[in-house]
C-alpha positions as CSV (number, residue, x, y, z in Angstrom):
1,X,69.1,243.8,115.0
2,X,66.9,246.0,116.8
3,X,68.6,249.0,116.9
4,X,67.1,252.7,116.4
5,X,66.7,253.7,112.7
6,X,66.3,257.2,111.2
7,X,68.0,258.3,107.7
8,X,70.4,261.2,107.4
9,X,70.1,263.3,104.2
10,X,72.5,261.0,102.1
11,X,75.4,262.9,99.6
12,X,74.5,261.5,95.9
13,X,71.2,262.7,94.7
14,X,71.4,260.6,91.1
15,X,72.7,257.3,90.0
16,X,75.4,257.8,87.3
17,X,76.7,254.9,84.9
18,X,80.0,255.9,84.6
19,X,83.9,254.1,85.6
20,X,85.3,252.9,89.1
21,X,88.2,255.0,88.8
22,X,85.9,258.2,89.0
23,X,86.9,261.3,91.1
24,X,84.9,261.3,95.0
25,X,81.4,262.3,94.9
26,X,80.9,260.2,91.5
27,X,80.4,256.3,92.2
28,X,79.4,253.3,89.6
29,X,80.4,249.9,90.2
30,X,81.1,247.2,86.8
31,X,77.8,245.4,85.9
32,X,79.0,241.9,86.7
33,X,78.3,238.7,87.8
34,X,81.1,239.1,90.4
35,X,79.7,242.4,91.8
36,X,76.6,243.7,94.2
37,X,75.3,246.8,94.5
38,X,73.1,247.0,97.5
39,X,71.4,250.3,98.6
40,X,70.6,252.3,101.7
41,X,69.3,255.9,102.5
42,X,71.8,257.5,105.1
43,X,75.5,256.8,106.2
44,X,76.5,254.8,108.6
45,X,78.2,256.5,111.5
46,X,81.1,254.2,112.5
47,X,81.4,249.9,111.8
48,X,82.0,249.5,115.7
49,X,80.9,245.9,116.4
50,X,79.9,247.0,120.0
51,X,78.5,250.0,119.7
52,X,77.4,251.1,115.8
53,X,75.3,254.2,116.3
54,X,72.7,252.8,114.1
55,X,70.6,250.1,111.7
56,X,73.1,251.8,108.6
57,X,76.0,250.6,110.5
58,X,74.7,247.4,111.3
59,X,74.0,246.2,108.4
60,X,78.0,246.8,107.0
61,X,78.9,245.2,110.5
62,X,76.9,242.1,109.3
63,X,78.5,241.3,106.2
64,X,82.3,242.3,107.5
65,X,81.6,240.3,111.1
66,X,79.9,237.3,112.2
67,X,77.8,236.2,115.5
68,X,77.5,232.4,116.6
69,X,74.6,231.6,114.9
70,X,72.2,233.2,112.3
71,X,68.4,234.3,113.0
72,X,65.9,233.5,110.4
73,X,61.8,233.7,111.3
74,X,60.0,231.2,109.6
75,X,55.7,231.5,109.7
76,X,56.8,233.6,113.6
77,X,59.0,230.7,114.6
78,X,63.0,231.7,115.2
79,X,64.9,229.1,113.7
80,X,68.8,229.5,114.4
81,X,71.5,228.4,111.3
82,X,75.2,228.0,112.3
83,X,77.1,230.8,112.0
84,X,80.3,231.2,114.1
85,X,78.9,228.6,116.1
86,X,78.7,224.9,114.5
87,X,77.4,223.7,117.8
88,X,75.7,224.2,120.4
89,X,73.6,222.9,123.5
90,X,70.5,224.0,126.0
91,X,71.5,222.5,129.6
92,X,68.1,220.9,131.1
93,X,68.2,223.7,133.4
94,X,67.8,226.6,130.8
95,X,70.3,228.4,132.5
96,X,73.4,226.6,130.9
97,X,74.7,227.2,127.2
98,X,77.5,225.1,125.3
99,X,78.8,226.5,122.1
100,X,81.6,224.5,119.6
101,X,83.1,227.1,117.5
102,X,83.5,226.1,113.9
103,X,87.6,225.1,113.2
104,X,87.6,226.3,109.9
105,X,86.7,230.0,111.4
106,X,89.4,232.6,111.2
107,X,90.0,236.4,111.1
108,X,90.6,237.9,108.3
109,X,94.6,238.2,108.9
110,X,94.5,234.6,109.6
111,X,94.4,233.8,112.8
112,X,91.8,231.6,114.5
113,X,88.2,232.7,115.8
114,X,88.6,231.1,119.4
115,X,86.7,231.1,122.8
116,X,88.8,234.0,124.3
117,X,87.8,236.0,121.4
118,X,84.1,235.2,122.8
119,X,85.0,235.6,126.4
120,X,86.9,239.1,125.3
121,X,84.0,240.5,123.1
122,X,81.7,240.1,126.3
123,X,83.8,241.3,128.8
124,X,84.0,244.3,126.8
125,X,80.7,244.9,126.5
126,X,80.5,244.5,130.1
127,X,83.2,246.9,131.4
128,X,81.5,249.6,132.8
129,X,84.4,252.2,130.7
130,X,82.8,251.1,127.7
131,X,80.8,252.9,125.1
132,X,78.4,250.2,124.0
133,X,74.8,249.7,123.0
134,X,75.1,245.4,123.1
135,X,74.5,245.7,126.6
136,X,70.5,244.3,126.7
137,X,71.9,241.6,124.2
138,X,74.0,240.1,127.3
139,X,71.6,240.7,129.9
140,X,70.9,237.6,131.1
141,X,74.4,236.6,131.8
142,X,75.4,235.4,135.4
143,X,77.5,238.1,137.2
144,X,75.9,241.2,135.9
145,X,73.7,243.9,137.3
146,X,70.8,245.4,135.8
147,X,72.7,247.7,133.3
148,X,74.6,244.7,132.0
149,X,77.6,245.9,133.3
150,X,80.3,243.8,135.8
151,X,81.1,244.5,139.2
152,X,84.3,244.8,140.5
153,X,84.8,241.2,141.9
154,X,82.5,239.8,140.6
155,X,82.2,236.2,138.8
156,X,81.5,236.5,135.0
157,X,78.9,233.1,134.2
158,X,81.4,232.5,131.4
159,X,83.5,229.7,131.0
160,X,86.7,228.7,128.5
161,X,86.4,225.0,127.8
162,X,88.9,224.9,124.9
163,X,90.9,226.7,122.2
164,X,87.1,226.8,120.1
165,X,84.3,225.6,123.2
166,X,82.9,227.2,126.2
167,X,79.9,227.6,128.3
168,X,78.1,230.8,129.3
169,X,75.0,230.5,132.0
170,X,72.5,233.1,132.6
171,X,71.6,234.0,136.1
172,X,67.9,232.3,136.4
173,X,66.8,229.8,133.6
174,X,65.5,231.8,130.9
175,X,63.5,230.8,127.2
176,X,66.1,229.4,125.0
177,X,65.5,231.4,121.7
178,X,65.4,234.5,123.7
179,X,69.0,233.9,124.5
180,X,69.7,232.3,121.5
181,X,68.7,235.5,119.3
182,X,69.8,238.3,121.9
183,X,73.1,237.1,122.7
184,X,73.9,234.3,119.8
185,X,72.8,236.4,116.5
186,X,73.3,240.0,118.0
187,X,76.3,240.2,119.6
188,X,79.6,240.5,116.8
189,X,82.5,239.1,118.1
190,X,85.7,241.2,118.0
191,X,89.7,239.7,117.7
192,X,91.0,239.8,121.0
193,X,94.2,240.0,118.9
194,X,93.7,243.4,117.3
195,X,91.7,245.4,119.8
196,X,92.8,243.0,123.4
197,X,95.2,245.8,124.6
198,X,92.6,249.3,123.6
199,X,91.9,250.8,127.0
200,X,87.6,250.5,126.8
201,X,87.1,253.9,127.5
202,X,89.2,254.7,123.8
203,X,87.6,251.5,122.0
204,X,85.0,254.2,120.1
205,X,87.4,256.4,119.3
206,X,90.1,253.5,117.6
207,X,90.3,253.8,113.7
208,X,89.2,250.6,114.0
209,X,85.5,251.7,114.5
210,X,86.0,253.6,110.9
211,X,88.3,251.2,109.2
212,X,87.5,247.6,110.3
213,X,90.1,245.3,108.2
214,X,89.8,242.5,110.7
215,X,86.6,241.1,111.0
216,X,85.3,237.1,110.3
217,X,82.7,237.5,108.1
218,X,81.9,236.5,104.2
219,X,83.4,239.9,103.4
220,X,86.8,242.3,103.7
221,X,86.7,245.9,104.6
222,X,88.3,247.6,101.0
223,X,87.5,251.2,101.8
224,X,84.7,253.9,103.0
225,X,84.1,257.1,101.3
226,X,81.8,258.9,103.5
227,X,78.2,259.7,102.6
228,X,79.0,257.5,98.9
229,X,79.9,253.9,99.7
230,X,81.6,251.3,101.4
231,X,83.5,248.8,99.6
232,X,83.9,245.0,100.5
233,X,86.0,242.3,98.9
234,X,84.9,238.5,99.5
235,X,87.0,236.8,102.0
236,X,87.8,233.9,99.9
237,X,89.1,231.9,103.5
238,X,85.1,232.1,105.0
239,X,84.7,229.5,106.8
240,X,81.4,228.9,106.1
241,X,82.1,229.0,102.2
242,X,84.0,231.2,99.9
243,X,81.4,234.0,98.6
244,X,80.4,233.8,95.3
245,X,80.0,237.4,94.9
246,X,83.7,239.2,94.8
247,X,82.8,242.9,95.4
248,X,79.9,244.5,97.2
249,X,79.5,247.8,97.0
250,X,77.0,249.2,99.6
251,X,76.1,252.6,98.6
252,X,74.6,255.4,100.1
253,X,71.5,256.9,97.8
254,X,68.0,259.1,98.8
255,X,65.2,257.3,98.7
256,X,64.1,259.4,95.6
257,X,67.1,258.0,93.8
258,X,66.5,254.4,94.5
259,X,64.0,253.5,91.6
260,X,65.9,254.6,88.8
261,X,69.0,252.5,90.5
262,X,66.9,249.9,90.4
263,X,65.7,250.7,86.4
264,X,68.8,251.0,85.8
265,X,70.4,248.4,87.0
266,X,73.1,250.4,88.6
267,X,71.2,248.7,92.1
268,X,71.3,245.3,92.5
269,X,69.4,245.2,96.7
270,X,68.0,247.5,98.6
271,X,69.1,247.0,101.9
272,X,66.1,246.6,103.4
273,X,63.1,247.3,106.4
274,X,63.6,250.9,106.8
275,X,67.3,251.6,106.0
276,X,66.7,251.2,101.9
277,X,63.5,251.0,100.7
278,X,61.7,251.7,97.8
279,X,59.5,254.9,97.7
280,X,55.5,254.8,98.4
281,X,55.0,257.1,95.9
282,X,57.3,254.4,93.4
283,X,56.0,251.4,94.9
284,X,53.7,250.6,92.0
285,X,56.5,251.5,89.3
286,X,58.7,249.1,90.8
287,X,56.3,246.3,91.0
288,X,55.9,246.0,87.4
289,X,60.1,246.3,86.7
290,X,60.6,242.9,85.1
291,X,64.6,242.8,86.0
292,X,63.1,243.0,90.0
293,X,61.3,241.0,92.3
294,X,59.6,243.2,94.6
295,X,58.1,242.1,98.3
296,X,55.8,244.2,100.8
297,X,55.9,242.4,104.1
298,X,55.1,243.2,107.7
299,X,58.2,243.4,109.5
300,X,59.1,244.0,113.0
301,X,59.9,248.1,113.3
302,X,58.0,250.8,114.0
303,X,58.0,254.7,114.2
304,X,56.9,256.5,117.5
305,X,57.1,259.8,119.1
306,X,59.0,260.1,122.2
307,X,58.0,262.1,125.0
308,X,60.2,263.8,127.3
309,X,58.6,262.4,130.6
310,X,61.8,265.1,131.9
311,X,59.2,268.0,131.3
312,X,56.9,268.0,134.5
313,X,53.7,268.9,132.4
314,X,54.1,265.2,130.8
315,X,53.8,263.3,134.1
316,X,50.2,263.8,133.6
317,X,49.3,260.8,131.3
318,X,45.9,262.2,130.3
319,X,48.2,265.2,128.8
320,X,50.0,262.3,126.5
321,X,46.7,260.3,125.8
322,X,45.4,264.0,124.4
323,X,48.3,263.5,122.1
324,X,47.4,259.9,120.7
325,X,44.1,261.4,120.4
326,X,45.1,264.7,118.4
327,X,47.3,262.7,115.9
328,X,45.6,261.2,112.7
329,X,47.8,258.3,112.6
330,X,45.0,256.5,110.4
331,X,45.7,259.2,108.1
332,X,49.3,258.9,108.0
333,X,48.7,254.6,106.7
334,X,46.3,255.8,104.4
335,X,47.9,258.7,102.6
336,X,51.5,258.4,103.5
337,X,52.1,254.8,102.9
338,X,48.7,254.1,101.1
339,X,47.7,251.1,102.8
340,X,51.3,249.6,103.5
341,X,51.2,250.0,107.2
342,X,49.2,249.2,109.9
343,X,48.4,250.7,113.3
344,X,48.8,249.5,117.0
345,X,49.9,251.0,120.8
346,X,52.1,247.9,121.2
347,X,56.0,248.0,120.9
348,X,55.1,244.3,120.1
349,X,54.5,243.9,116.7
350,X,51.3,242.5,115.0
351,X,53.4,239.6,113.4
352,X,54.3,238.7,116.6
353,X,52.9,235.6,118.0
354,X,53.6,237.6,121.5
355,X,51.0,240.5,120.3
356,X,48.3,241.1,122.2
357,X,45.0,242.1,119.6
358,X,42.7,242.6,122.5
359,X,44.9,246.5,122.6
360,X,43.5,248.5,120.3
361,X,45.0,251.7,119.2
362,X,43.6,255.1,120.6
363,X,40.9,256.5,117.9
364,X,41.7,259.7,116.1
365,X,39.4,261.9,118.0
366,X,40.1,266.1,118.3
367,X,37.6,266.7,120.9
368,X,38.3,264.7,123.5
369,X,42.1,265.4,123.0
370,X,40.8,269.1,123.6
371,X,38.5,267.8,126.8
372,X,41.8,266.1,128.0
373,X,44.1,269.0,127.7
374,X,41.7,271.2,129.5
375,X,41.5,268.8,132.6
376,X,45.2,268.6,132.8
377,X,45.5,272.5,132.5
378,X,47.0,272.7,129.7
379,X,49.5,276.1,128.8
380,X,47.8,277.0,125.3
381,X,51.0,279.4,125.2
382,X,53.6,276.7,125.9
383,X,55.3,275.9,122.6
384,X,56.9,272.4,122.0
385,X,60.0,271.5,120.5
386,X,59.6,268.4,117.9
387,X,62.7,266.9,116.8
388,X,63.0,265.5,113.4
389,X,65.7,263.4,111.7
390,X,65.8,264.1,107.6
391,X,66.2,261.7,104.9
392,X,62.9,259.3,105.7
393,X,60.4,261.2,103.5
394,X,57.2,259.8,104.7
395,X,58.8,260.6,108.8
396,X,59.5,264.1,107.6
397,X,55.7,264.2,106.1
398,X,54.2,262.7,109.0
399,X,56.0,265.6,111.1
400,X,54.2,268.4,109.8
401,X,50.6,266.1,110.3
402,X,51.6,266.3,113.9
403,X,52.4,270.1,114.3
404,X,48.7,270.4,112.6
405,X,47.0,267.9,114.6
406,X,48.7,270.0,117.3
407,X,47.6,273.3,116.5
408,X,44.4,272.2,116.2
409,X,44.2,271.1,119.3
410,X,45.4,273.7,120.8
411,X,49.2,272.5,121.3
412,X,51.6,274.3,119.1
413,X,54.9,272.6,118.1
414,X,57.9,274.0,116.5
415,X,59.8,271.5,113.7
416,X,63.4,271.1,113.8
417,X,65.0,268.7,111.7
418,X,68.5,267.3,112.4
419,X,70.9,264.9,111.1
420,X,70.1,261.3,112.8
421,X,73.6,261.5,115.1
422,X,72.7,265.1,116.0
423,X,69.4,263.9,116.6
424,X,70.6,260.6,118.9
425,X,72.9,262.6,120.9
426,X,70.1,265.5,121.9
427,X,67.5,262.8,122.9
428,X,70.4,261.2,125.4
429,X,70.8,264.8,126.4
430,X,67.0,265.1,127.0
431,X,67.3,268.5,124.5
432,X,63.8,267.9,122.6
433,X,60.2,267.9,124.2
434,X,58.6,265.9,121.2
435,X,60.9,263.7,119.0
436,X,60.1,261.5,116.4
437,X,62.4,257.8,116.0
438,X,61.7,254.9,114.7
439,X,63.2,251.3,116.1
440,X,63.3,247.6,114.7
441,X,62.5,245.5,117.8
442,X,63.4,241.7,118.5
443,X,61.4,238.9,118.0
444,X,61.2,238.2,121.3
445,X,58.8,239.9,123.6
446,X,61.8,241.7,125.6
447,X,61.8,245.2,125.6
448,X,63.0,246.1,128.2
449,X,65.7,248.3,126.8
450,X,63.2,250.4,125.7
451,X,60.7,250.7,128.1
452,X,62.1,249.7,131.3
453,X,63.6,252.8,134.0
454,X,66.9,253.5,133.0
455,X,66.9,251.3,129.7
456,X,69.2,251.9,127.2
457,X,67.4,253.6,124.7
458,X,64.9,254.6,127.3
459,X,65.0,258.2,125.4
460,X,61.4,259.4,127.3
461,X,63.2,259.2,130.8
462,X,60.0,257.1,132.3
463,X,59.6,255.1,135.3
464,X,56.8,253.4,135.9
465,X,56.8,251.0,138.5
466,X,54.4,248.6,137.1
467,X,55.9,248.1,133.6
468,X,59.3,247.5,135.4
469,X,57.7,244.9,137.4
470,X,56.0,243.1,134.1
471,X,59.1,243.5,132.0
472,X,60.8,242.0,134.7
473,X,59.1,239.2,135.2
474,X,58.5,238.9,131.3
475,X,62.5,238.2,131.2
476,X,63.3,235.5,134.0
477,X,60.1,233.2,133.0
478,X,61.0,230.6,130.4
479,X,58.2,229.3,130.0
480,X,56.7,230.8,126.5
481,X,52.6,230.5,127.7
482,X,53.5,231.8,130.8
483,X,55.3,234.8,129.1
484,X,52.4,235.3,126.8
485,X,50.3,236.0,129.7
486,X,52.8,239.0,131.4
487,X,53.2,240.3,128.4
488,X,49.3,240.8,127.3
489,X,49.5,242.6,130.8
490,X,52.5,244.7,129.8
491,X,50.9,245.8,126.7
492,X,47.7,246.7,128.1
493,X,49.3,248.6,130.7
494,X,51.6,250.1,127.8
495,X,48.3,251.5,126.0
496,X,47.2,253.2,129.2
497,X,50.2,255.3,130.1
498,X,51.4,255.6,127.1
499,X,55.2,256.5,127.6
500,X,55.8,257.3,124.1
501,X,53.2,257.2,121.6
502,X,53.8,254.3,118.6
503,X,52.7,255.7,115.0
504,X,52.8,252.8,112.7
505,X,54.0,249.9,111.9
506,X,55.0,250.3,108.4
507,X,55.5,247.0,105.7
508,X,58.6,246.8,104.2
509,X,59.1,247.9,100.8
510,X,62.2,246.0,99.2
511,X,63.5,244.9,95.9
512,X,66.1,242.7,94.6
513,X,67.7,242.3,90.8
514,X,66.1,239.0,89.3
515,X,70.0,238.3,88.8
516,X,70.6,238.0,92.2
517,X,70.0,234.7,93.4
518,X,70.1,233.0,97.2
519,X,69.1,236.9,98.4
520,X,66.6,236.8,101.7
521,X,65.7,238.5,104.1
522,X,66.6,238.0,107.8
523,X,64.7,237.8,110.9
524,X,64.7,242.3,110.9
525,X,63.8,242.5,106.9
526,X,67.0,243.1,105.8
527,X,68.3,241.6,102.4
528,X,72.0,240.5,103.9
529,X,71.6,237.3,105.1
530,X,73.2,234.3,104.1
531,X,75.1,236.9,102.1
532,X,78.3,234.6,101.3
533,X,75.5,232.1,99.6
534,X,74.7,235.5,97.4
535,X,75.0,234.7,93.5
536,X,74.7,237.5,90.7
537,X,74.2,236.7,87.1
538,X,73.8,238.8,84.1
539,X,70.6,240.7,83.3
């Protein structure tokens, strides 16, 4: 998934080994081989399968819902696993799309998984009343305008063929795996059954979006105690195949707290890239825990600073290329994360075979950030508002690096940290000048929900004719050589204006319980895939 990411300051500061049946604000789950703890920074915000507010909530969606198919990257290849989906076919035009629906798949209340389910969850997505953030992952569907919405009137390229088939075509042909991981693994289908008569506009508000008990995936909403943990039973009728794990417990931990979990025992997972990750400063600890395997591994996300292009004295690009220039962002992979990132002015990531190496990020160099400033007539008296969301220790670090690189520049920048909703609502509001976010992108080269005018999580506000153009053409050519080619342009052209300013790329950090077997990561880093296939064993 490829949604933003930024940790709230979680509730439970220390692990305790103590009984279930414990007052609230006091968790432990039984050390068993029917249970799984896994383990993530901040609470998730609602389990809306349309429009979770972020990377916490997606990751519970995952293992309560299910998409068509499954996204695994292999050496950079996407390979695509059955999920929801048991079949399905590429027309020779690119443009046409023919998914089976597996027969054995059900909701949890029993009743069958079907096409109209399908057919509802996009049309949802697609009213223009609803509150959703899946819209980029339907994008490409005939009968929708650029902000994936449909027109009054107008013909939806979806098609019912049968009780568990149909066919959905995209307005111009258009590379298979980019439709095959946008809309087939990112978009959880919702029962038409349960939520087919909620006016869109009040979908977000339904208890539904909090207390999920019909979903389709390998596990059953139990109950969610806010800021703690959310508890899942397996759904023993999974069509795929019964889990083998009964009880997951996903709790909600600092990242200060996750080592001794994991020393403990008390942690079976962390969740994964950047929602539940194991300290820098533990990194080394955990490495030599022989109850955990531990893997560092590039992964797709990065953090940036956005720039609110809303402000006329950002317009001026050499004004935001002083500010690549002031910050010491090789300082920040050095000392914050001690080698485990890497730097880049792409929103394409290095393991990308779609990144372009000939960009090279802007050197860390004071002066001419100064020389820059001074051109563009800089207000040395102007003070700048930089947003921060708390609970990511090495973001809230990097924070105060920037107000000093600042300063020292001659830019001064006031800190104020926020929970990540607070934080998410402000940037649609434009109520920041500087803000720093991080986001897990798609293996495809796509970004257009980012970067293009009026994207969805265009949080800068930019427009820049060009990059519309490129991103653009980047999406309607299916050809993958021909895409590489708009897209080297797109990122050169990215490194020039600059419309927010990437930081690093960071590796991700994870650990599992040597108990825990059939546990890997998915295409985004996260350790919930295949999660039904999960097996935990005594220590």
């Amino acid at each position: 998934m490829r949604r933003p990411w930024a940790p709230r300051a979680a509730a439970c500061a220390i692990v305790v080994a103590v009984a279930l049946l414990l007052p609230v604000g006091v968790f432990s789950a039984p050390s068993s081989s029917l249970v799984a703890v896994a383990a993530m920074w901040s609470a998730p915000g609602n389990f809306n399968p349309v429009n979770a507010d972020s990377q916490y909530g997606w990751y519970c969606i995952r293992l309560m819902f299910s998409t068509l198919l499954e996204a695994r990257l292999d050496n950079n290849r996407m390979q695509f696993l059955p999920e929801l989906a048991s079949r399905w076919e590429i027309g020779a035009d690119r443009a046409t799309f023919t998914f089976t629906i597996n027969p054995r798949a059900t909701w949890h209340d029993g009743q069958p998984v079907t096409a109209d389910d399908v057919e509802f969850t996009v049309r949802t997505i697609a009213d223009p009343r609803t509150k959703t953030n899946r819209g980029s992952d339907i994008a490409a569907i005939a009968g929708l305008d650029a902000k994936s919405k449909l027109a009054p009137g107008a013909a939806l390229g979806f098609r019912v063929l049968g009780p568990k088939k149909f066919e959905v075509k995209t307005r111009t042909p258009i590379d298979p795996n980019k439709f095959l991981e946008l809309f087939g693994a990112n978009v959880y289908i919702i029962p038409k059954h349960i939520l087919g008569n909620v006016p869109p506009d009040q979908l977000d508000r339904q208890a539904f979006a909090q207390r999920p008990t019909v979903g389709s995936g390998p596990f059953k909403f139990v109950q969610y105690r806010t800021d703690e943990y959310l508890e899942l039973a397996a759904n023993h009728d999974f069509y795929l195949a019964a889990p083998r794990v009964q009880r997951v417990f996903v709790r909600i931990i600092p990242p200060a707290a996750m080592l001794a979990g994991l020393e403990r025992g008390e942690v079976d997972m962390t969740a994964g890239f950047n929602i539940g990750e194991v300290d820098v400063t533990d990194w080394e600890r955990v490495k030599t825990l022989p109850q955990v395997r531990a893997a560092s591994f590039p992964a797709p996300g990065y953090q940036y600073m956005v720039i609110n292009w809303k402000q006329p004295f950002f317009q001026d690009k050499r004004v935001r290329q002083a500010l690549a220039l002031a910050i010491n962002r090789p300082l920040m992979a050095s000392q914050l994360f001690r080698g485990e990132a890497v730097l880049a002015d792409s929103p394409i990531a290095p393991s990308s075979p779609y990144f372009d190496k000939q960009v090279k990020p802007w050197a860390y160099d004071p002066g001419r950030a100064r020389a820059l400033l001074q051109e563009a007539g800089w207000d040395a008296n102007r003070t700048l508002l930089l947003r921060v969301p708390t609970g990511n220790v090495p973001r809230e670090r990097s924070a105060d690096i920037i107000q000093q690189n600042l300063a020292a520049v001659g830019v001064k920048a006031q800190v104020q940290k926020s929970d990540f909703p607070t934080l998410i609502s402000d940037l649609y509001a434009a109520k920041y000048d500087l803000a720093l976010v991080g986001f897990t992108a798609p293996s495809d080269p796509d970004v257009s929900s980012q970067y293009r005018t009026a994207g969805q999580y265009n949080f800068s506000f930019h427009s820049i004719a060009q990059m519309d153009q490129l991103l653009d053409a980047g999406a309607a050519t299916p050809d993958p050589a021909k895409r590489r080619t708009i897209y080297d342009q797109f990122q050169q052209l990215f490194a020039d204006q600059l419309p927010v300013i990437i930081l690093y790329y960071p590796n991700a950090r994870t650990a599992v319980a040597k108990r825990m077997v059939s546990v890997v990561t998915d295409a985004q880093g996260l350790y919930d895939f295949a999660s039904y296939r999960w097996t935990a064993g005594s220590q």
